[in-house]
KEKE-3310 file (N, C-alpha, C; in steps of 0.2 Angstrom, whole numbers, plus 5000, padded with zeros to 4 digits):
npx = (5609:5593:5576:5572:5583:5590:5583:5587:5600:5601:5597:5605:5615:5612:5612:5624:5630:5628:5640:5648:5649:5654:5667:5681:5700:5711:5715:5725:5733:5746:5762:5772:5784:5801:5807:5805:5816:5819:5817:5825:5821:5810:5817:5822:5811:5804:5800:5789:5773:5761:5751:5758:5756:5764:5780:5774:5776:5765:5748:5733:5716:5697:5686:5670:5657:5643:5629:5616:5606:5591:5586:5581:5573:5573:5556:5551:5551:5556:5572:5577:5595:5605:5618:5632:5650:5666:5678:5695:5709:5728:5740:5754:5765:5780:5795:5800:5810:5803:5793:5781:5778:5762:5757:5743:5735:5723:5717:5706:5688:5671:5655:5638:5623:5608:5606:5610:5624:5640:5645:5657:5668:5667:5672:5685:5697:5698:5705:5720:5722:5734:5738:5745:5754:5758:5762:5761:5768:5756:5747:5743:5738:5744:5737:5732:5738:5734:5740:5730:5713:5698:5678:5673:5685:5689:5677:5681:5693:5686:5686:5699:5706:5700:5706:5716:5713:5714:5728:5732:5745:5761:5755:5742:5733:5721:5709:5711:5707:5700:5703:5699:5706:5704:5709:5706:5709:5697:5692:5675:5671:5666:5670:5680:5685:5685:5687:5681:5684:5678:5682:5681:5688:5688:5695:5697:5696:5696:5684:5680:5680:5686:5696:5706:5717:5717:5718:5702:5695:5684:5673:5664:5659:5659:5657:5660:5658:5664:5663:5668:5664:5663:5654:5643:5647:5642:5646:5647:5641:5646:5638:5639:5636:5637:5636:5646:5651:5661:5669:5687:5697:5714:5728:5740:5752:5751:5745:5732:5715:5700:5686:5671:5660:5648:5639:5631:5622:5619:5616:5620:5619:5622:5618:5623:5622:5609:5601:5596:5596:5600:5593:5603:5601:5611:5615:5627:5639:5649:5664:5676:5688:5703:5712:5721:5737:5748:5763:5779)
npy = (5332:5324:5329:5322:5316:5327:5332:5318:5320:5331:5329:5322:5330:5338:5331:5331:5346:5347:5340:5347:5363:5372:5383:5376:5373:5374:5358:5358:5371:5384:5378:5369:5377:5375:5363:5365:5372:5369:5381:5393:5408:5418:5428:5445:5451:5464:5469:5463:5473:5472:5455:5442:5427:5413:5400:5382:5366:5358:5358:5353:5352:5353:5355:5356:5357:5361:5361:5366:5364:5372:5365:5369:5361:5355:5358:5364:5357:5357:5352:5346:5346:5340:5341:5333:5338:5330:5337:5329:5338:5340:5353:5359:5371:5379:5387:5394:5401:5409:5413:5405:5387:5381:5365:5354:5340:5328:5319:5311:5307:5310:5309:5315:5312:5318:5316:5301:5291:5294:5280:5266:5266:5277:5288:5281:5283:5297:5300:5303:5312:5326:5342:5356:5373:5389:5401:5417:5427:5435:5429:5426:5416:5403:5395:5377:5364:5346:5331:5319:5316:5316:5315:5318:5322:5331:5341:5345:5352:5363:5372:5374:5387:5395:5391:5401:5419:5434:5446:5461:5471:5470:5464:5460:5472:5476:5486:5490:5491:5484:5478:5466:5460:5445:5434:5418:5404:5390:5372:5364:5352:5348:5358:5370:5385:5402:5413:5428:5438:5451:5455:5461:5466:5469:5471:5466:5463:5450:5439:5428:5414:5402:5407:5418:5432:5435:5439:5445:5443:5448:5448:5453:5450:5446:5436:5431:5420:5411:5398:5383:5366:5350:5336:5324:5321:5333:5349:5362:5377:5388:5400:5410:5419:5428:5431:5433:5429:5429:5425:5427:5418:5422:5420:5427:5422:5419:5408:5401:5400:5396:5396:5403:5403:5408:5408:5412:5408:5410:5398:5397:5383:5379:5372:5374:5371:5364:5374:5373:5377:5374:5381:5385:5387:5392:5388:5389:5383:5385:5378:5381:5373:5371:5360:5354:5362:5369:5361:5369)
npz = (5500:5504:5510:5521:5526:5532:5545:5552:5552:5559:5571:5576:5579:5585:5598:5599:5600:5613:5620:5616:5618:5627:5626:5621:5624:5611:5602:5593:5591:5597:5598:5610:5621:5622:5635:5650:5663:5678:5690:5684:5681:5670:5658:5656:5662:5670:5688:5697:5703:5710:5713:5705:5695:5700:5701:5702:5710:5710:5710:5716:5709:5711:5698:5693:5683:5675:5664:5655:5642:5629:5615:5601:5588:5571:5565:5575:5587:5604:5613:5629:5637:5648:5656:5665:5675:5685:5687:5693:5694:5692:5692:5687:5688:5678:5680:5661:5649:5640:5651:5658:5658:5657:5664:5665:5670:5670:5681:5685:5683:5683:5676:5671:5661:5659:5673:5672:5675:5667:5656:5659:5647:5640:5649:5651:5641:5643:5656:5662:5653:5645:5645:5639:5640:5634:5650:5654:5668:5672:5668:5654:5642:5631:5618:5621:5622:5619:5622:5616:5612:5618:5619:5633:5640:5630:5634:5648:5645:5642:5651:5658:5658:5664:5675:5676:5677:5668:5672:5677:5668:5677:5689:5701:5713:5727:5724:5710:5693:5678:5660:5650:5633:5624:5611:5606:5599:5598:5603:5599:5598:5584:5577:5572:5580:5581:5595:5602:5615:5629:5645:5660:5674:5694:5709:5726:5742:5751:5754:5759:5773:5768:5757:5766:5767:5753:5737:5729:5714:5704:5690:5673:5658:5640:5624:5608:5594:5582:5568:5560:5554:5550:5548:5547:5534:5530:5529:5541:5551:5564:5572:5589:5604:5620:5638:5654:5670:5683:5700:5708:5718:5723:5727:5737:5735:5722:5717:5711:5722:5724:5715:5704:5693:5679:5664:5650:5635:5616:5603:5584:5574:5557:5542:5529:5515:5513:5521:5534:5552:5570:5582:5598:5618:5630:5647:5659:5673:5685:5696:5703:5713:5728:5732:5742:5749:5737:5731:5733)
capx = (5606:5587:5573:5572:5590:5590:5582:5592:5606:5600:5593:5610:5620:5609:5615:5633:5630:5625:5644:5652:5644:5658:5674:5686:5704:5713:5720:5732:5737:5753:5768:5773:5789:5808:5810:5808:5822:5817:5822:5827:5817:5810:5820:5820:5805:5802:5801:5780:5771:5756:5753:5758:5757:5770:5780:5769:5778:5760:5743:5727:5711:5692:5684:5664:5654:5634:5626:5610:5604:5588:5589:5575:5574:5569:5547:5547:5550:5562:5575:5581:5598:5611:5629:5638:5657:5668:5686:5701:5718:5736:5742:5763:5769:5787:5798:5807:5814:5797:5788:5783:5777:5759:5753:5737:5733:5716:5716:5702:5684:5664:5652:5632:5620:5601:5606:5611:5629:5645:5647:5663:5671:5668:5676:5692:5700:5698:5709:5726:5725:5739:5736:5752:5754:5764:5759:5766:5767:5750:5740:5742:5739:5742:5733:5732:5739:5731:5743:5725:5706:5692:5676:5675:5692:5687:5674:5686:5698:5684:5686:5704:5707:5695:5710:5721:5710:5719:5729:5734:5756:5765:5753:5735:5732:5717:5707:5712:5700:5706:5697:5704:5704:5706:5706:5708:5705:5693:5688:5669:5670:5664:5669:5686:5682:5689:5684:5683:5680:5680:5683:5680:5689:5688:5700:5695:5701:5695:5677:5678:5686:5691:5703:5711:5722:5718:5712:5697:5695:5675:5673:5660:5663:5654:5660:5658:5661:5662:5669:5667:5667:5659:5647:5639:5648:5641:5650:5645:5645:5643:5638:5637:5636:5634:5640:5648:5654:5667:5675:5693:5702:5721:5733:5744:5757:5752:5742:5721:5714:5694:5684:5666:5658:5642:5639:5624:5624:5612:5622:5616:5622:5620:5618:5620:5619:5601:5598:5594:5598:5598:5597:5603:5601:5616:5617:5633:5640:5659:5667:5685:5692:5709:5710:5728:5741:5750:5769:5783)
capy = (5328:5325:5331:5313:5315:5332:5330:5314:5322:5340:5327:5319:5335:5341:5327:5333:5351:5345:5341:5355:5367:5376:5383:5372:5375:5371:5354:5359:5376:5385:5372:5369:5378:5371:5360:5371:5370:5371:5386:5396:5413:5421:5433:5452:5453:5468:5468:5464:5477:5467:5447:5437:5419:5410:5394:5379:5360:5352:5358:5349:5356:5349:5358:5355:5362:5359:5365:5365:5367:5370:5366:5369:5355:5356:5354:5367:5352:5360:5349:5351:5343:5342:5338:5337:5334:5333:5331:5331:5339:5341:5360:5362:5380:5380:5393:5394:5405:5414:5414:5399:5381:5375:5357:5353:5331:5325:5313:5306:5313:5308:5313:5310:5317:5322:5310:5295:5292:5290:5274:5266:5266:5284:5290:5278:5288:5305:5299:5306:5318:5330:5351:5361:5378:5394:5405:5422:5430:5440:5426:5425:5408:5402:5389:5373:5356:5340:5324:5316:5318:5310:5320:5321:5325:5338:5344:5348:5357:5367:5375:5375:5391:5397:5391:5408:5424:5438:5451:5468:5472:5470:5460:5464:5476:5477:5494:5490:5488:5484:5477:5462:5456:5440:5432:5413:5397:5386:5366:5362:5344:5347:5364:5375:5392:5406:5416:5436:5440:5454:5455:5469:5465:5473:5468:5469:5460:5443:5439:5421:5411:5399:5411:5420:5437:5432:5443:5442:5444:5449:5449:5451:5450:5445:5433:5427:5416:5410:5394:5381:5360:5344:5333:5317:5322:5340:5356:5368:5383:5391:5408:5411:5427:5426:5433:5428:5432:5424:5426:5421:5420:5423:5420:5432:5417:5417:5403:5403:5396:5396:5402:5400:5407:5405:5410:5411:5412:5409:5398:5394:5381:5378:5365:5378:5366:5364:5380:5372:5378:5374:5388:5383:5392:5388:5390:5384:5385:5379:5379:5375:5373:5368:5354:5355:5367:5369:5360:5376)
capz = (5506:5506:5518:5525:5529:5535:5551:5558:5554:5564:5577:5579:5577:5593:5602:5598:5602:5621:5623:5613:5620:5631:5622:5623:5621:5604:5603:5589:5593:5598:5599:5615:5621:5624:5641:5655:5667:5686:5696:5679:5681:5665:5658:5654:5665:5674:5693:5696:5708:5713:5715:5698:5695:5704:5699:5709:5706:5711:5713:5714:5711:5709:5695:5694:5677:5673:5656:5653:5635:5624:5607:5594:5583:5565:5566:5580:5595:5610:5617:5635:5637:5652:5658:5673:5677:5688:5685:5696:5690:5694:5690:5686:5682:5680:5674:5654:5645:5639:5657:5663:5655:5663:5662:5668:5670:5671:5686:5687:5681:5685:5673:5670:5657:5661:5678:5669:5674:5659:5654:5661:5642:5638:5655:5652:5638:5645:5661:5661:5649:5648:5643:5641:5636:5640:5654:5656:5675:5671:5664:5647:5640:5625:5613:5624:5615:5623:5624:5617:5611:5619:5619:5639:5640:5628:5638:5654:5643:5639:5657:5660:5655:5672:5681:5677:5675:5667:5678:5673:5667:5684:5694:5705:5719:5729:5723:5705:5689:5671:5656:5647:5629:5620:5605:5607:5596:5602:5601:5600:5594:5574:5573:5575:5578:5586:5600:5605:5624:5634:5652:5664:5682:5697:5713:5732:5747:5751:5759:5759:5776:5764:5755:5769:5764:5746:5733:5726:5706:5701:5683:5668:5650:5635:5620:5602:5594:5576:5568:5555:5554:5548:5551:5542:5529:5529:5530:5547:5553:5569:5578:5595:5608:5625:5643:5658:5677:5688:5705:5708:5727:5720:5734:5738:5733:5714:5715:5713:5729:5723:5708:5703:5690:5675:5658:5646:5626:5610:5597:5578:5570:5553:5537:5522:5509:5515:5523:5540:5558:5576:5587:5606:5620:5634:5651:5661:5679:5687:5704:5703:5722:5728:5738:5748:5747:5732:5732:5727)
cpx = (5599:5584:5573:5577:5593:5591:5585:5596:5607:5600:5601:5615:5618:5612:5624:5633:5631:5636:5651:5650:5650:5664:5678:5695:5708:5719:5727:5735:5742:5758:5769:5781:5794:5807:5810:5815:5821:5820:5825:5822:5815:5814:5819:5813:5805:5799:5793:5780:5766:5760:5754:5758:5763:5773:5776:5772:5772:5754:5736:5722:5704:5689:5676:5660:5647:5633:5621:5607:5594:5588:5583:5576:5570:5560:5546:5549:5558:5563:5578:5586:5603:5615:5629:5643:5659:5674:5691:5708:5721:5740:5749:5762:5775:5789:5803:5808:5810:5792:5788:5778:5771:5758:5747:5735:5726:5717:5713:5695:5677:5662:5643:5628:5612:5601:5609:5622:5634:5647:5656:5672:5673:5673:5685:5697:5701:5706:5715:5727:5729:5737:5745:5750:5758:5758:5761:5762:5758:5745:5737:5742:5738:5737:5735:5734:5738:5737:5737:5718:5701:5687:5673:5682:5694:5682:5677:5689:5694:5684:5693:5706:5706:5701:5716:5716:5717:5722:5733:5740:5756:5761:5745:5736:5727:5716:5707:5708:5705:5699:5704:5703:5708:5703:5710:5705:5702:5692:5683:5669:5671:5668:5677:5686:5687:5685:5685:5680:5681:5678:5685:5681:5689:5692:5698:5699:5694:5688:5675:5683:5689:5698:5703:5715:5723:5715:5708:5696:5686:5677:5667:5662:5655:5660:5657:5664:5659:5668:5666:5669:5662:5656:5643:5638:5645:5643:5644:5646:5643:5644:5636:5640:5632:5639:5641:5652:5657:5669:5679:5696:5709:5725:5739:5753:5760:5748:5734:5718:5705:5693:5676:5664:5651:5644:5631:5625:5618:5619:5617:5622:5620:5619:5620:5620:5612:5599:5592:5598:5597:5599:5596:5603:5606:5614:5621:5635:5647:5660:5672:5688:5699:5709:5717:5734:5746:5762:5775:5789)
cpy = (5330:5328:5329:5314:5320:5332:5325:5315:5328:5335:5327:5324:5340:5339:5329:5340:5350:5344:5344:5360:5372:5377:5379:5375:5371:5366:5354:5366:5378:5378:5372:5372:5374:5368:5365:5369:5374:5377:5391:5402:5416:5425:5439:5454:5458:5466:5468:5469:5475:5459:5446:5432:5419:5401:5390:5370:5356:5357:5354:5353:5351:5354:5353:5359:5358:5365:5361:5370:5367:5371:5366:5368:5357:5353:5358:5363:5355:5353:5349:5345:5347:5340:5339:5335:5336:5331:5333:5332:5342:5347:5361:5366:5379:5385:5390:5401:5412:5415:5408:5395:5378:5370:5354:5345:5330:5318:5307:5311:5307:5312:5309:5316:5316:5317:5304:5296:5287:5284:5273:5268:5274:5287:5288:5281:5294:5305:5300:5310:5323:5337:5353:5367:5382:5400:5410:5426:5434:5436:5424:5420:5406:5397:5384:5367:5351:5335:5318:5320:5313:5316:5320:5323:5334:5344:5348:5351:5362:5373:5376:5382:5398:5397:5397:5414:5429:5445:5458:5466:5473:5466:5465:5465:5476:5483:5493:5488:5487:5478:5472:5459:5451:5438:5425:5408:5393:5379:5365:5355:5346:5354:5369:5382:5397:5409:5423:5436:5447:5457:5461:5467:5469:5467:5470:5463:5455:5442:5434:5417:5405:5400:5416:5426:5435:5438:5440:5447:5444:5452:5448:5453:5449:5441:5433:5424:5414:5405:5387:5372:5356:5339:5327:5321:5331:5346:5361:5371:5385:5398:5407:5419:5424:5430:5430:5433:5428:5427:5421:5424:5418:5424:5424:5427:5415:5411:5402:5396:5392:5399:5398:5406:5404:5409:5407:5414:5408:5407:5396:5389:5378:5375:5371:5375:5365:5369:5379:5375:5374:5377:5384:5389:5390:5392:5385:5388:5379:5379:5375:5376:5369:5362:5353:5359:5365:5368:5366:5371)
cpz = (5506:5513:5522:5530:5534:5543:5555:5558:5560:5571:5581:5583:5584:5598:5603:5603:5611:5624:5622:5615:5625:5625:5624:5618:5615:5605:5599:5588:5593:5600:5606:5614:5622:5631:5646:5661:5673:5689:5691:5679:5672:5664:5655:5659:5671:5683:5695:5702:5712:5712:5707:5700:5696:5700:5705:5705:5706:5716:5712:5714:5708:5706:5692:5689:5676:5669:5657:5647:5631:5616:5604:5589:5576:5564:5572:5589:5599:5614:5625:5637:5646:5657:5663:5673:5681:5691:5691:5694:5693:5691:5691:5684:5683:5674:5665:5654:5644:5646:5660:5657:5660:5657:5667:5665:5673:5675:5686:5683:5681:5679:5673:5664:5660:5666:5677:5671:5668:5662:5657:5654:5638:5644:5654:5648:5639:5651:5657:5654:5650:5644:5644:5638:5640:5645:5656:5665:5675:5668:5657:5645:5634:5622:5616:5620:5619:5622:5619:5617:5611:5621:5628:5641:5637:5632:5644:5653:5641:5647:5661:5660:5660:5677:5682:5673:5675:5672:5674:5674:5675:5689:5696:5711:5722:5727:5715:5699:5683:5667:5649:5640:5626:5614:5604:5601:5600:5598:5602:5597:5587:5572:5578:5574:5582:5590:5602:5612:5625:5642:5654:5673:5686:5704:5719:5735:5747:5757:5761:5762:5770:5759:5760:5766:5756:5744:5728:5717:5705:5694:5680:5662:5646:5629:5615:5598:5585:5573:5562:5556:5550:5550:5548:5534:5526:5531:5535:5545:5558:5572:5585:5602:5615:5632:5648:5664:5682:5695:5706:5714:5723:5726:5734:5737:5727:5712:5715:5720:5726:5716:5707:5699:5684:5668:5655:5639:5623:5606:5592:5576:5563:5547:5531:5519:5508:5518:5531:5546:5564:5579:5594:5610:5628:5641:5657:5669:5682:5694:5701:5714:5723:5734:5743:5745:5743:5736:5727:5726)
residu = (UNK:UNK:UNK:UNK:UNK:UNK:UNK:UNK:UNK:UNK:UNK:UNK:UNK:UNK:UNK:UNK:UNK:UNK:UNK:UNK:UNK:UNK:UNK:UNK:UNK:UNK:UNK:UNK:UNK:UNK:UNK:UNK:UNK:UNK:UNK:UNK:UNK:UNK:UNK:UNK:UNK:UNK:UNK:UNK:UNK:UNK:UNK:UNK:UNK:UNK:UNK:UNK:UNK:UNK:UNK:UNK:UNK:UNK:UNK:UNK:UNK:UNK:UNK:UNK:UNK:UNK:UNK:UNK:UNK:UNK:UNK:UNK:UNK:UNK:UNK:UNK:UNK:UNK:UNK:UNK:UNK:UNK:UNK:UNK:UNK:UNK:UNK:UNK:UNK:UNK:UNK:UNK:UNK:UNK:UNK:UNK:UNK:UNK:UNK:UNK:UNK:UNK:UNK:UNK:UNK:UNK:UNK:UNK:UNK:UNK:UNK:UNK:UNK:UNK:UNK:UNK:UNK:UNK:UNK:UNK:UNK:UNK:UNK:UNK:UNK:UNK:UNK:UNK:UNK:UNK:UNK:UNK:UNK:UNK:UNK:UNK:UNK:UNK:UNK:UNK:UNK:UNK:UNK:UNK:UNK:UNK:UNK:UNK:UNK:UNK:UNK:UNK:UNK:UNK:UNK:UNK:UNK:UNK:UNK:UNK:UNK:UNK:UNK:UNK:UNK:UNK:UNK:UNK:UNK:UNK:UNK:UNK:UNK:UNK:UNK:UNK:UNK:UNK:UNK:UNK:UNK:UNK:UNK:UNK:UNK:UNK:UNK:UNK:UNK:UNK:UNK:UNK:UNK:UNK:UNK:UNK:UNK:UNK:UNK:UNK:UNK:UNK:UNK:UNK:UNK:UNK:UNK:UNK:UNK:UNK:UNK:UNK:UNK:UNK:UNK:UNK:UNK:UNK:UNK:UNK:UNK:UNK:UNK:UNK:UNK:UNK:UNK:UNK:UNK:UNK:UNK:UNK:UNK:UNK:UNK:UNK:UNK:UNK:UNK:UNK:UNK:UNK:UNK:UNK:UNK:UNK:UNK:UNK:UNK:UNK:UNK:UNK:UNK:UNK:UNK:UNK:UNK:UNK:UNK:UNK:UNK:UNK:UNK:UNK:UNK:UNK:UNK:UNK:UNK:UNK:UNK:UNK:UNK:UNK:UNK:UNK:UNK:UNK:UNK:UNK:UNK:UNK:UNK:UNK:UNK:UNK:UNK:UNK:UNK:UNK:UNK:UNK:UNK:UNK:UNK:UNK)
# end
């Protein structure tokens, strides 16, 4: 690949990074489990002592994400890019065999870039997306598998994930701290990477009339990130490291009522062939809210 070609490939590859830019959950991941069958409880499971996640047959929540990126272009010139969305979805947990079966559907979903709102054609393939995966009483969610890949649709799934923080063995107590790690696949558009986090919760009573006798989830962590894809015909790679803080009102019913949180990271991405980079500099911000109480 020539010098020529270099640069409007890095130019293009900017433009990409703008809507990869969040983890996104792994569209070919874990399998999805066996058919759950309603009202079937997990089995073996030990008797929880705090709140765990609860079956829920319908809840809706409005989840709300802005990224704002600068990217430094090959020749020195800094980009400033940045996103909004804000999508509407339908949250099932029902029980199987292994815990429980969520599916998470993309309603409907808004989006604009630097103010400019999506085109009516980008937006209309995102709609009705479907997410499944398994979710154990405590939060643990596996590898997300999409129904469908549209690159808003991708965006959205990059935040799902927000919608279950993880809770200590046996459930959360008020007074309780704990420190969580993962180690998830991730979709960025070009590039299928893994992902290492770790989260440091703490758990207090509820300070926000909107969650009522809820507990509150305060969380900070730190991630990285490392993963590999293609590109106009060019072999990636990307590094990235960065931290992040959340709060989640957790209803003493099992279901998340509120959450809002942010994150900041430094990503490279890279050409080796040519021995070119783009370093990005991220920073991201969500509110999920529940909009009417969840049907059991």
């Amino acid at each position: 690949m020539s010098g020529n070609n270099v640069k409007p490939a890095l130019a293009a590859l900017a433009a990409l990074v703008l809507i990869g830019c969040s983890s996104a959950t792994s569209r070919t991941g874990e399998p999805g489990g066996p058919t759950p069958e309603r009202g079937t409880p997990p089995t073996n499971a030990p008797a929880p002592t705090g709140v765990i996640y609860r079956p829920v047959r319908e809840a809706v929540y409005t989840l709300q994400r802005h990224d704002s990126l600068n990217l430094q272009l090959p020749g020195g010139a800094n980009q400033l890019q940045s996103i909004d969305r804000t999508a509407y979805l339908r949250v099932m947990i029902v029980p199987d065999t292994s815990g429980y079966q969520a599916t998470i559907v993309l309603d409907s979903l808004q989006a604009s870039a630097g103010g400019v709102p999506a085109v009516l054609d980008s937006l209309t393939p995102a709609r009705g997306t479907r997410w499944t995966a398994r979710l154990t009483p405590e939060g643990r969610l596996s590898a997300m598998t999409a129904d469908r890949s549209s690159t808003l649709g991708d965006q959205v799934g990059s935040t799902v994930r927000n919608l279950f923080p993880g809770l200590p063995p046996g459930g959360v107590r008020t007074g309780m701290e704990w420190t969580d790690t993962t180690v998830v696949p991730i979709k960025a558009d070009a590039f299928d990477a893994t992902e290492r986090a770790l989260t440091h919760y703490r758990a207090t009573e509820s300070d926000d009339p909107r969650a009522k006798k809820a507990i509150k989830l305060e969380s900070q962590g730190t991630y990285e990130r490392s993963g590999k894809g293609t590109q106009f015909n060019q072999q990636l790679e990307m590094r990235a490291t960065g931290s992040r803080s959340a709060v989640h009102y957790l209803s003493q019913d099992g279901y998340l009522i509120l959450a809002q949180g942010s994150d900041a990271g430094d990503m490279t991405i890279t050409v080796p062939a040519v021995g070119q980079t783009v370093p990005v500099k991220q920073t991201g911000t969500y509110l999920v809210t529940l909009l009417r109480q969840p049907k059991r």
